[in-house]
BAVEXDREN-439175 format. One line per field, with one value per residue (C-alpha): residue number from 1; residue in three letters; x, y, z. Coordinates in nm, 2 decimals, m for minus. Layout:
// BAVEXDREN-439175
i = c(NUM;...)
aa = c(Ala;...)
px = c(X;...)
py = c(Y;...)
pz = c(Z;...)
// end
This chain:
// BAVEXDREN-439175
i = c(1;2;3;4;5;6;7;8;9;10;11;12;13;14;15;16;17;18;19;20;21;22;23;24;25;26;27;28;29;30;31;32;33;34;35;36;37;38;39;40;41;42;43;44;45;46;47;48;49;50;51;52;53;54;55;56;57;58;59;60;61;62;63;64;65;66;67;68;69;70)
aa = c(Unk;Unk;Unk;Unk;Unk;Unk;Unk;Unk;Unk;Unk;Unk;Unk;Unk;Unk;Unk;Unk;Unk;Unk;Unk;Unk;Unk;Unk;Unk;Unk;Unk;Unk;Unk;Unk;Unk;Unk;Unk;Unk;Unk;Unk;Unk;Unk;Unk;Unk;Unk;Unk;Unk;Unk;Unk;Unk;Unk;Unk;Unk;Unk;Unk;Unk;Unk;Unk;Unk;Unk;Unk;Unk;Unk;Unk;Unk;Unk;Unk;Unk;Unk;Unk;Unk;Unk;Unk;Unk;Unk;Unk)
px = c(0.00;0.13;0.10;0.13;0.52;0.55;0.40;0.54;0.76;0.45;0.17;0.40;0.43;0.06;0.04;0.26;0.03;m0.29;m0.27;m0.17;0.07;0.27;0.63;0.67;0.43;0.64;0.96;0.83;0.71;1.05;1.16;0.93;1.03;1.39;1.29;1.22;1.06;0.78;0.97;1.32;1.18;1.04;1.38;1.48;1.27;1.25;0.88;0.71;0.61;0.22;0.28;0.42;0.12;m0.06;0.07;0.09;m0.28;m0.30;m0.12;m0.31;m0.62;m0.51;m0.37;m0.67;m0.90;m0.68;m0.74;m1.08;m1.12;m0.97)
py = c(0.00;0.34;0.65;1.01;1.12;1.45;1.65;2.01;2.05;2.27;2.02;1.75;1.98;2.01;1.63;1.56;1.82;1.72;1.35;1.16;0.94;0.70;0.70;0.36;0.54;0.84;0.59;0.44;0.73;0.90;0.56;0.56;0.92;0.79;0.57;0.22;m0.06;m0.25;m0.51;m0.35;m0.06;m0.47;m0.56;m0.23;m0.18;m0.58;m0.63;m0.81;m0.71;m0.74;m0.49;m0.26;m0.31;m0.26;0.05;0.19;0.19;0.32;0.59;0.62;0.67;0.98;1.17;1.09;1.19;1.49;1.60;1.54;1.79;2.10)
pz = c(0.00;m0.12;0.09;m0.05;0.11;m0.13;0.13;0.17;0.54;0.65;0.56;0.73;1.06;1.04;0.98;1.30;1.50;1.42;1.35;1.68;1.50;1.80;1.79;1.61;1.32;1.28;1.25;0.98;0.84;0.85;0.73;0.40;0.32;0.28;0.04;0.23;0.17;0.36;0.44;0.46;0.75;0.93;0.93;1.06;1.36;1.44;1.35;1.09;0.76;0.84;1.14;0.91;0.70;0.97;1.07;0.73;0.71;1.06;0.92;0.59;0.75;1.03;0.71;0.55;0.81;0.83;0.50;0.49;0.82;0.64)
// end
């Protein structure tokens, strides 16, 4: 699953304030903006791929509520 990482440093603040991402979630999305894979950030942060998955939807859905609030 793709999310949208060309954000603009002032919609990512907003994002970061607004969006109640956990620690773990902004890892891997700090991770994905450098270019990671799925299974490579797993390997990373010692987890398996289908909590990355996981969280990447998690994540998905906050900016997407986010978006859909402005």
């Amino acid at each position: 699953m793709n999310i949208k990482l060309d954000f603009t440093p002032a919609e990512w603040n907003d994002l970061f304030e607004n969006c109640d991402f956990t620690d773990r979630q902004k890892e891997i999305i700090a991770l994905k903006r450098r270019g990671m894979f799925n299974v490579d950030i797993a390997e990373e942060i010692y987890v398996s791929r289908s909590t990355i998955d996981r969280e990447i939807k998690k994540i998905r859905k906050k900016i997407l509520q986010r978006i859909r609030s402005i």
